[in-house]
Every structure is written in C-alpha cells, then in structure tokens.
N, CA, C and O of each residue as an XYZ file, in Angstrom:
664
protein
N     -33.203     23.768     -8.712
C     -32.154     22.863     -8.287
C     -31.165     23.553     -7.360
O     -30.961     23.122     -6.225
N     -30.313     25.044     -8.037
C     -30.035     25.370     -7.030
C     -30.273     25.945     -5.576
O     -29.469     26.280     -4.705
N     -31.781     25.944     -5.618
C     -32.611     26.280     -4.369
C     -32.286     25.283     -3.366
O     -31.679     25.481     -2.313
N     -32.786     24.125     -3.832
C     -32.604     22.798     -3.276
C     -31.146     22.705     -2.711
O     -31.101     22.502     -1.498
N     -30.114     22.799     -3.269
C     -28.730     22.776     -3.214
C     -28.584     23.307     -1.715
O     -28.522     22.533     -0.760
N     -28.522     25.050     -1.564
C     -28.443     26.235     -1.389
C     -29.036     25.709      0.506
O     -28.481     25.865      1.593
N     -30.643     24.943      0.030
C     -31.310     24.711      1.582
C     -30.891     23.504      2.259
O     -31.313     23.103      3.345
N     -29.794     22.818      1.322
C     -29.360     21.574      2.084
C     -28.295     22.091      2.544
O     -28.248     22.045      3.773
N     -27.326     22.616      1.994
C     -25.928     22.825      2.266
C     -26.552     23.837      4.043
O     -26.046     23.445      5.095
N     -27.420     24.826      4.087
C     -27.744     25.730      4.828
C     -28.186     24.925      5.689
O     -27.800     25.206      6.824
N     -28.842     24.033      5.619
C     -29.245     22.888      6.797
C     -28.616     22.378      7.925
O     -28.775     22.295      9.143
N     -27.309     21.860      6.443
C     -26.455     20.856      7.219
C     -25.640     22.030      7.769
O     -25.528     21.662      8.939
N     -25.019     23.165      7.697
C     -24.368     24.315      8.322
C     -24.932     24.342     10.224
O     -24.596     24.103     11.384
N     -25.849     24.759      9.456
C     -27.387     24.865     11.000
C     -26.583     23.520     12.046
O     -25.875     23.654     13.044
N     -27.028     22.290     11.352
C     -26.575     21.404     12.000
C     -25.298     20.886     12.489
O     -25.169     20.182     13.491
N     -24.333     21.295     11.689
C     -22.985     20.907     12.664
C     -22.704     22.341     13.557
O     -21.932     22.330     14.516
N     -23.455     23.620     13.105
C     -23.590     24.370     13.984
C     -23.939     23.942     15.431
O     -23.246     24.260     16.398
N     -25.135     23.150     15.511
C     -25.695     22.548     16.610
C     -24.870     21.356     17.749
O     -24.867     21.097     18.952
N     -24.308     20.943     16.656
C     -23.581     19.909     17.232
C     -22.214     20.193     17.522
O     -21.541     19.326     18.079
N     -21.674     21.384     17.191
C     -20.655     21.898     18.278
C     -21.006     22.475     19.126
O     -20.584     21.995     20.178
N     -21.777     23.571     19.292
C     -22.392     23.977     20.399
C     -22.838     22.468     22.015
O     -22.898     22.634     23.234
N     -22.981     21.570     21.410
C     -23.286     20.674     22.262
C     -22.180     19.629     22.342
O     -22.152     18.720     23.171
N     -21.284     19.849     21.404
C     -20.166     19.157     21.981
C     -19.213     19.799     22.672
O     -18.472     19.182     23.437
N     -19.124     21.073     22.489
C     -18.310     22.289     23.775
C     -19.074     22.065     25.196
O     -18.484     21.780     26.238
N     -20.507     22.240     25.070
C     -21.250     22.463     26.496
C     -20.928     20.390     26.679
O     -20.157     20.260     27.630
N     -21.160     19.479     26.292
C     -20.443     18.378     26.994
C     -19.029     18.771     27.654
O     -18.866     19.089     28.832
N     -17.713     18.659     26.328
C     -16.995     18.475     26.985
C     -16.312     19.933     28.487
O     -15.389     19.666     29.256
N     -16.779     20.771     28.494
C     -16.888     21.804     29.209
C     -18.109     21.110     30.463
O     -17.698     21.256     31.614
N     -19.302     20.504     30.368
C     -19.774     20.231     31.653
C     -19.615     18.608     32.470
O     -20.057     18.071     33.485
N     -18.474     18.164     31.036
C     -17.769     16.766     32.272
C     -16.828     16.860     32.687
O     -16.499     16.284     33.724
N     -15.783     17.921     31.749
C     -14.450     17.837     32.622
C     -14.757     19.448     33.690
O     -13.837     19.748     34.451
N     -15.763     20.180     33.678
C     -15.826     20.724     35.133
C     -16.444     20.225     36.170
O     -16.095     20.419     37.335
N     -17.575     19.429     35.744
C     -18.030     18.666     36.537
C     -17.145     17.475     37.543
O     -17.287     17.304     38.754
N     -16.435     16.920     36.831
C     -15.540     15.694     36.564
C     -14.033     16.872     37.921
O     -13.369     16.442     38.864
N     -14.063     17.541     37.643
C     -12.872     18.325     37.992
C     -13.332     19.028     39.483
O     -12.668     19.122     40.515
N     -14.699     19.476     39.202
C     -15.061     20.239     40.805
C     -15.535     18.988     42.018
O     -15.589     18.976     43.248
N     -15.808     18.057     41.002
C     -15.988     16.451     42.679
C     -14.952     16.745     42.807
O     -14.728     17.779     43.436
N     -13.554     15.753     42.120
C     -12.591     15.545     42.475
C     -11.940     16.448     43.593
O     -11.527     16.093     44.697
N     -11.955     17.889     42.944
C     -11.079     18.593     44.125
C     -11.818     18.806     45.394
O     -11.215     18.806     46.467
N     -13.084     18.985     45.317
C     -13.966     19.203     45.955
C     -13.772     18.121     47.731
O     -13.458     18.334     48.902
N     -14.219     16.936     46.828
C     -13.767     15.742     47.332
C     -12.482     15.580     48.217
O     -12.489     15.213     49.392
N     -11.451     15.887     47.522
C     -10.474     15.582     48.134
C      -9.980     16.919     49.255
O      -9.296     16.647     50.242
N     -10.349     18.132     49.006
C     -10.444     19.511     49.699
C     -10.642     18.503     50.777
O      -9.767     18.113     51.550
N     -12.339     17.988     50.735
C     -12.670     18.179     51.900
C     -12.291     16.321     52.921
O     -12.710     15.761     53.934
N     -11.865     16.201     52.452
C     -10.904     14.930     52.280
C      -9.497     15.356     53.690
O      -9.495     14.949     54.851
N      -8.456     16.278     53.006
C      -8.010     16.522     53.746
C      -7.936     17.740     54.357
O      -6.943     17.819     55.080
N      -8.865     19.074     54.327
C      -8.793     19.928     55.485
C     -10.144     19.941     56.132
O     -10.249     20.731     57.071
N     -11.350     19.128     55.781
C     -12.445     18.912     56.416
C     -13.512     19.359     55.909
O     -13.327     20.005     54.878
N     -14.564     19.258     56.246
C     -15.974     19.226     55.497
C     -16.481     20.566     55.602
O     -17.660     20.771     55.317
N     -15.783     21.441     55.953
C     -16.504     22.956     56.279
C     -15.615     23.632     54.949
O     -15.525     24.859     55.001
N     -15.107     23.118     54.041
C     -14.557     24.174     53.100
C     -15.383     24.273     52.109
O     -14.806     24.608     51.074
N     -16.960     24.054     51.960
C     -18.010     24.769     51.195
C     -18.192     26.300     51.832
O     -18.355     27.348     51.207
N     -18.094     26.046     53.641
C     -18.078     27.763     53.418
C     -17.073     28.482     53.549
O     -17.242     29.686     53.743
N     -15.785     27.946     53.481
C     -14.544     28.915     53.237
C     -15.033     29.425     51.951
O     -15.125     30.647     51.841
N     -15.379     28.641     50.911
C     -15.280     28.719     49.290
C     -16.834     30.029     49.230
O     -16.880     31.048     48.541
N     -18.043     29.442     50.308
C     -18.782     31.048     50.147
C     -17.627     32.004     50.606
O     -16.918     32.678     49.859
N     -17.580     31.951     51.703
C     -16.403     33.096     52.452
C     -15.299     33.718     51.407
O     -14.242     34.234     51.767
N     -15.622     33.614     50.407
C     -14.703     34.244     49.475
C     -15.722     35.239     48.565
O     -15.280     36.019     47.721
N     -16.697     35.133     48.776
C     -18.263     35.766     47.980
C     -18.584     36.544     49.593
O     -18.903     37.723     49.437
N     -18.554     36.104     51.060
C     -19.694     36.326     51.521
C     -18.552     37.129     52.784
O     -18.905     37.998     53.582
N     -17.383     36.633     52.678
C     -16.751     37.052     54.396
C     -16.378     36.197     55.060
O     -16.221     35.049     54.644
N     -16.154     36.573     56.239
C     -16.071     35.807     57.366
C     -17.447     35.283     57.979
O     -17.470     34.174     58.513
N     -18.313     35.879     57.924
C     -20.052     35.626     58.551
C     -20.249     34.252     57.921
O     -21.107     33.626     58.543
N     -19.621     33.420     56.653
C     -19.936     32.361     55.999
C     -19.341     31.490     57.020
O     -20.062     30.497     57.123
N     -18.390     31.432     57.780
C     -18.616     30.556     58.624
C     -19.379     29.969     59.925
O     -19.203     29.045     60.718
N     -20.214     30.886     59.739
C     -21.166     30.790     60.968
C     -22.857     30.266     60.021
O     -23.933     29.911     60.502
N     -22.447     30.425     58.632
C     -23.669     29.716     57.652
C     -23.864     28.429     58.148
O     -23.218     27.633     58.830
N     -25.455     28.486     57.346
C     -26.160     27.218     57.207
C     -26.178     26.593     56.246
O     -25.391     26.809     55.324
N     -27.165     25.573     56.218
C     -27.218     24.585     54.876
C     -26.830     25.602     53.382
O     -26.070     25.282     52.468
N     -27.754     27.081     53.543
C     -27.561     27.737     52.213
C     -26.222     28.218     51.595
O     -25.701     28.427     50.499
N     -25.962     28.273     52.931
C     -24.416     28.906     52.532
C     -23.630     27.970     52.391
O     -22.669     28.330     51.710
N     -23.551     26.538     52.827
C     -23.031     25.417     52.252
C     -23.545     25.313     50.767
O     -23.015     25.584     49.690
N     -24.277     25.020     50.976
C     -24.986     24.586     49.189
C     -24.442     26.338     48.479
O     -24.598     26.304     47.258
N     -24.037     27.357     48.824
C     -24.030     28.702     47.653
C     -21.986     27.818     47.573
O     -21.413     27.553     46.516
N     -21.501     27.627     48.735
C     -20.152     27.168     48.541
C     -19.859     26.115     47.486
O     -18.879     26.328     46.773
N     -20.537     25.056     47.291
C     -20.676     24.009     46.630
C     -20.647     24.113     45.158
O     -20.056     23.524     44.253
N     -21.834     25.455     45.286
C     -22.332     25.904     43.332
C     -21.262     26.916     43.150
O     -21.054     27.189     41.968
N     -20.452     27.609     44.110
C     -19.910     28.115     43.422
C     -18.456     27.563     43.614
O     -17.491     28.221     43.227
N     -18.357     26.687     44.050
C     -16.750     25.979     43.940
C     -17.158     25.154     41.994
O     -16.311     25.080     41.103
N     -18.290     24.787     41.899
C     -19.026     24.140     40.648
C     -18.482     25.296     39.219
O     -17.755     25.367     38.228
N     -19.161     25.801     39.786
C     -19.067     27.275     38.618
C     -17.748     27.910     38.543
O     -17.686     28.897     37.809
N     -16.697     27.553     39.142
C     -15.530     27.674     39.187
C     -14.683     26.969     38.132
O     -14.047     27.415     37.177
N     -14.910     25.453     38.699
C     -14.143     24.468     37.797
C     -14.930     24.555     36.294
O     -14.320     24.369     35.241
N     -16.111     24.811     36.345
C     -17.010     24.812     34.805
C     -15.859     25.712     34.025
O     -15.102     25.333     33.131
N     -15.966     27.107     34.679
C     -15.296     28.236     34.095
C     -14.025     27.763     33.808
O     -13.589     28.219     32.751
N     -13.048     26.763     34.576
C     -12.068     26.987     33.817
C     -11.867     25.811     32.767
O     -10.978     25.771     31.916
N     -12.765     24.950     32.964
C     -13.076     23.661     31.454
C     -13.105     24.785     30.713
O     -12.163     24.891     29.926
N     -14.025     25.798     30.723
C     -14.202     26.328     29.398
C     -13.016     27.421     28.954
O     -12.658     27.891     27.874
N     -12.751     27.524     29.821
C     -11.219     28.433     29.616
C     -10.274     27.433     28.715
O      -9.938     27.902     27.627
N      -9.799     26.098     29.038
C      -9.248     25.260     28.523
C      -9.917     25.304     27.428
O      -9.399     26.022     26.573
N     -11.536     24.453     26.942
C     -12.222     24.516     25.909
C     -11.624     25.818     24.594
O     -11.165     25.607     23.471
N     -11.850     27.020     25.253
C     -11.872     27.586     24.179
C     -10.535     28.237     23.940
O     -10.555     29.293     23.308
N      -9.281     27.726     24.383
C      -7.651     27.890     24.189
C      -7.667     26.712     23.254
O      -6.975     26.744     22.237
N      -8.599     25.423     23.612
C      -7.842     24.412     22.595
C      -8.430     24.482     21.161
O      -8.128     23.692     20.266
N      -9.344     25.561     21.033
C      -9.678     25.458     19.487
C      -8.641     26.276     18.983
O      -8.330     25.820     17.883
N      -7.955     27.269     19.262
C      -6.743     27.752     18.356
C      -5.106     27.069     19.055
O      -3.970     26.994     18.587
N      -5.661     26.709     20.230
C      -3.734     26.104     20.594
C      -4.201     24.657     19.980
O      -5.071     24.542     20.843
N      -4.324     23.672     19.350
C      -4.528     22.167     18.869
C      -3.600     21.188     19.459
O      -3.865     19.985     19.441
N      -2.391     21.715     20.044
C      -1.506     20.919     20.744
C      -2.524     20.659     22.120
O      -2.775     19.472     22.328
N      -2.878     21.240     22.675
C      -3.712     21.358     23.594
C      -5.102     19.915     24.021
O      -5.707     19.473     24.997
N      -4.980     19.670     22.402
C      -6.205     18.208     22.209
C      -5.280     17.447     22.230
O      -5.384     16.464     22.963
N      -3.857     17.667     21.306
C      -3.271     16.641     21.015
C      -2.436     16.482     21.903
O      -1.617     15.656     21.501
N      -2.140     16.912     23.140
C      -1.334     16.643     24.515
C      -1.853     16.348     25.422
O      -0.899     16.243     26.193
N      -2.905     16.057     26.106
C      -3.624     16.598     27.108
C      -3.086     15.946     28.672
O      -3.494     16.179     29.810
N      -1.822     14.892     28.083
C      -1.413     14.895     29.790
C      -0.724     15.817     30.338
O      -0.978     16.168     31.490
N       0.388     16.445     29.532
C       0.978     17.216     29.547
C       0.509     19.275     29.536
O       0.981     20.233     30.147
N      -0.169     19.185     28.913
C      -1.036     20.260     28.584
C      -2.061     20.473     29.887
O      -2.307     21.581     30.364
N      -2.743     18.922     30.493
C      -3.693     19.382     31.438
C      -2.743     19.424     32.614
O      -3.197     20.145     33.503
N      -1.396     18.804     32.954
C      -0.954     19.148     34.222
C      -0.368     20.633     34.242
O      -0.442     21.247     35.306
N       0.258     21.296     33.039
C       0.472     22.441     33.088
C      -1.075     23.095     33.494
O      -0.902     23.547     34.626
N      -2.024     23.266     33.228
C      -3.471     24.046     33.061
C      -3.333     23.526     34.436
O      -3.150     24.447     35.231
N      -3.359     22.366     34.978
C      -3.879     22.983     36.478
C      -3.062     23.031     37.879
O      -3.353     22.865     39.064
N      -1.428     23.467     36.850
C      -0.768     24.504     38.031
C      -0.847     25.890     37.647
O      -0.708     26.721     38.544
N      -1.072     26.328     36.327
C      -1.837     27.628     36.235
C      -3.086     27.657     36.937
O      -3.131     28.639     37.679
N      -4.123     26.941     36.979
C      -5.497     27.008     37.904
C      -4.827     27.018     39.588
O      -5.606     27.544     40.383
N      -4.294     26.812     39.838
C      -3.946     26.175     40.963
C      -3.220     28.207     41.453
O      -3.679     28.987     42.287
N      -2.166     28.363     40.617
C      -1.349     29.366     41.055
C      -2.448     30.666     40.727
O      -2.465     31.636     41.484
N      -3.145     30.607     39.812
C      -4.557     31.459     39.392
C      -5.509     32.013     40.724
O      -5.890     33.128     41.081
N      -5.691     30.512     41.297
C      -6.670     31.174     42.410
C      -5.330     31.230     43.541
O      -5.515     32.334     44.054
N      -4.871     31.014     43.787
C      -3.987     31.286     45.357
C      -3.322     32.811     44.668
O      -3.699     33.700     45.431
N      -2.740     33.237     43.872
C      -2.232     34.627     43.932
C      -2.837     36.055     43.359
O      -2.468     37.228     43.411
N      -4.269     35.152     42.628
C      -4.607     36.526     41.949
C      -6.682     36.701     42.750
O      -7.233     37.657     43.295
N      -7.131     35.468     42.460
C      -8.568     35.142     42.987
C      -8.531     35.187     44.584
O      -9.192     35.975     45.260
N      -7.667     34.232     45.073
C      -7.989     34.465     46.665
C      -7.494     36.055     47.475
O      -8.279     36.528     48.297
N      -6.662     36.521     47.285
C      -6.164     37.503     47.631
C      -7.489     38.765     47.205
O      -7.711     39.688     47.989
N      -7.888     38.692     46.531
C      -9.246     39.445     45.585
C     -11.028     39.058     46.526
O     -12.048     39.744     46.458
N     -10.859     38.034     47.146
C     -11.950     37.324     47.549
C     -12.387     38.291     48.907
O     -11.569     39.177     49.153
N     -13.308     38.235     49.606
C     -13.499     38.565     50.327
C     -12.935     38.228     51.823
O     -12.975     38.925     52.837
N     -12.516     37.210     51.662
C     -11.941     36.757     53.054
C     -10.046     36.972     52.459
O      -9.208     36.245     52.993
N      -9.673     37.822     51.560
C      -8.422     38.451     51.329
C      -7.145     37.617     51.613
O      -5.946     37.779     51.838
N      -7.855     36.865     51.509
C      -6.217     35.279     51.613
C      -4.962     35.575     50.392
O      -4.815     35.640     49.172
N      -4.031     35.724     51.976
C      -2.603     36.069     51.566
C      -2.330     34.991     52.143
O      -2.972     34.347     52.973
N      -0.877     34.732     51.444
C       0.517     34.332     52.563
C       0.963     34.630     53.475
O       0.092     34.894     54.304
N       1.801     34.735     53.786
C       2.790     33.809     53.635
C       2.492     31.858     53.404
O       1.869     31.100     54.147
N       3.134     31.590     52.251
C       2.546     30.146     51.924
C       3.748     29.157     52.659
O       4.901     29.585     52.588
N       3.569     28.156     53.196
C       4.769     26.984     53.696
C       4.794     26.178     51.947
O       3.870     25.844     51.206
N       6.096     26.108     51.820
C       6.746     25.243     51.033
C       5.885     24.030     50.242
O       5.753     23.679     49.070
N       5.338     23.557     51.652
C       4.861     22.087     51.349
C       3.437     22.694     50.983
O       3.212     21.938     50.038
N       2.477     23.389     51.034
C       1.291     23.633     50.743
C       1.220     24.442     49.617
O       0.172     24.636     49.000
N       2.716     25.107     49.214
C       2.870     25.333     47.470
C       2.476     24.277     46.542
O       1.649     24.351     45.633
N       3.348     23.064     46.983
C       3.806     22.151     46.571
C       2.488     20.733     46.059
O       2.135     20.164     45.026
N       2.199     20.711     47.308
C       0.245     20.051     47.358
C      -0.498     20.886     46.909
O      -1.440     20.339     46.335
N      -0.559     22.218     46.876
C      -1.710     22.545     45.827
C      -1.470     22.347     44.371
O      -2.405     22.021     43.641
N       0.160     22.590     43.747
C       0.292     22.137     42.889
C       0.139     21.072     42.280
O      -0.185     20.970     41.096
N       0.437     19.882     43.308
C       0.393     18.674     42.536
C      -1.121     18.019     42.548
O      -1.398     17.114     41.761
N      -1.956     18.466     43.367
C      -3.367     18.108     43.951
C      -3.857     18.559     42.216
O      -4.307     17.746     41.410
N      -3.613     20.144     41.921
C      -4.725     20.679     41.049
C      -4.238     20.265     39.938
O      -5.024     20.242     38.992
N      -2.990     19.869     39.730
C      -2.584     19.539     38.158
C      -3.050     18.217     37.903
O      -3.101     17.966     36.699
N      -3.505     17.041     38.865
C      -4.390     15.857     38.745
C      -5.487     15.838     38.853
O      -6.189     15.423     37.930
N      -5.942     16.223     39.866
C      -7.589     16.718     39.771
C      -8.088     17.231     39.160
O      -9.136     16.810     38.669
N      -7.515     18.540     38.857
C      -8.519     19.748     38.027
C      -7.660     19.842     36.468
O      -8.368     20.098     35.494
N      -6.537     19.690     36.294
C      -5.770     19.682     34.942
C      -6.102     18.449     34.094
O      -6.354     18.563     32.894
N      -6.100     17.209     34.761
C      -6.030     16.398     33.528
C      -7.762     15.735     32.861
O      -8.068     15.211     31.789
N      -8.811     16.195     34.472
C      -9.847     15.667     33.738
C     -10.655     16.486     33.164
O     -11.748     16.218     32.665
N      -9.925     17.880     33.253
C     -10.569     18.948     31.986
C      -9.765     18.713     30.589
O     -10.472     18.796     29.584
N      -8.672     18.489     30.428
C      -8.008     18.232     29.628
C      -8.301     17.107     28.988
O      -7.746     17.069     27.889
N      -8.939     16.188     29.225
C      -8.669     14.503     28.882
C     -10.697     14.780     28.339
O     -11.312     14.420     27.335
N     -11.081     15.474     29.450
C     -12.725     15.892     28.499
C     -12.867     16.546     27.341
O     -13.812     16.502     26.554
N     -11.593     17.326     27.269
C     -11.818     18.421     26.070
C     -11.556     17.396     24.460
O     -11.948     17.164     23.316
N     -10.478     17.056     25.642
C     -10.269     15.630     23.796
C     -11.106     14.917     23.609
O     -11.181     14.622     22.416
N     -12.147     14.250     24.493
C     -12.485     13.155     24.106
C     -13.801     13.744     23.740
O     -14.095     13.406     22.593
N     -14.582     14.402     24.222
C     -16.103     15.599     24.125
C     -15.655     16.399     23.060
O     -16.452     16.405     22.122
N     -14.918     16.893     22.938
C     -14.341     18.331     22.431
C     -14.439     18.013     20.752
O     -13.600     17.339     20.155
N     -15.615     18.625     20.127
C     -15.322     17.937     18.386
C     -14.540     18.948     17.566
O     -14.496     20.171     17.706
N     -13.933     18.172     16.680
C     -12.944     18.573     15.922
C     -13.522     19.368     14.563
O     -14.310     18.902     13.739
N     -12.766     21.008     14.560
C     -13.302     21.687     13.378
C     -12.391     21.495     12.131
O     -12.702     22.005     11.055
C-alpha cells in the first residue's frame, strides 16, 4: 500500500514538475515573442526597415550594413533572442518578487525602462558597432516610453497570465 502511495505521490511530483516547466517556456515564449514583433515592428516603423542589420551590427560591425538576406534574418533572431531573454529575466524575478504577478502594469512599465536603459547604456556601448551618446532628450524619452509598452507590459501581462502559480 505504501508502495502504491509513495508511486502516486512521485508521479504526480514528475507531473506538476512538467507542467511548470511548460508553463515558464509558454509564458517566457509569448511575452518575448509578443514583445520582439511589437518593438521590432514599430523600430522599423519609425527609423526604417534596415534596423535588422543595425541589430546584426551589434554581433557583426559595421560590414552588417552592407549584408544580405542572412544578415537580415541573423538581425531578426537575434533582436528575437533578446526579448525571449528578457521574458525570462522577468519570468524568473517573478517567482520570488510575487508583486511582480500581482502588478504587472506597473511592474511591466518599470521592467521595460530598465530593458530600455539596459541596452542603450550597458549592451549597446559593449556591441560591436560601440554605440555611445551623446543621447537628445527626446530619444531618452521615446525609448523610454516605446519599451515600457512594447516590451514591459506584454512580458509582464504573459508572465501572469502563462506564468503558473507555485
């Protein structure tokens, strides 16, 4: 009997084992997913359709602007693998911060003026194409408010709603 006990309880372990694992990789691949169109989108929205290879040009140089289709498509996966990374950055702050599930408008617009101030002072400057400032006022200001809607609230708003509760 207690064998029986012992292989159910161990089962069902296994199994909500399983089913967080797949409710992190959801809510981590809709709100990065969900988060790299949007900015993506709107990037190229308003400074034009060539910022897949600025975004290689941070992996590859300056030579990325003289790329082809590949180096568009390496810009694309890795503007992708960007926003993934920081869903899961969010993801795995909100299993010990819980305000974090339980705020998420507030919580995701803060997260993505940290994402936002993240890559302009510490990632781009680091990148290969070494992007400094001097920044104008107003392009502080639009990256802030761009990434804290785009990229803050629909990682945030995925983590709650994907994101299962331990």
């Amino acid at each position: 009997m207690f064998q029986s006990i012992f292989r159910t309880y161990r089962t069902h372990a296994g199994m909500v084992a399983i089913m967080e694992k797949r409710s992190a990789l959801l809510a981590i691949a809709v709100g990065g997913l969900a988060a790299g169109a949007l900015d993506l989108a709107q990037a190229c929205i308003l400074f034009g359709w060539d910022i897949p290879l600025a975004i290689a040009g941070g992996l590859l140089g300056r030579q990325a602007f003289q790329g082809g289709a590949a180096t568009y498509i390496l810009g694309v996966a890795l503007h992708f693998f960007i926003a993934c990374s920081a869903a899961a950055v969010y993801y795995t702050a909100s299993r010990r911060l819980v305000f974090m599930k339980e705020y998420p408008l507030v919580c995701g617009l803060f997260f993505g003026a940290a994402v936002e101030e993240i890559m302009r002072l510490i990632v781009l400057p680091l990148s290969a194409l070494h992007s400094r400032g001097p920044y104008q006022l107003k392009d502080l200001i639009l990256g802030l408010a761009v990434h804290m809607v785009v990229v803050g609230l629909p990682i945030s708003y995925s983590v709650r709603r994907f994101g299962n509760e331990r």
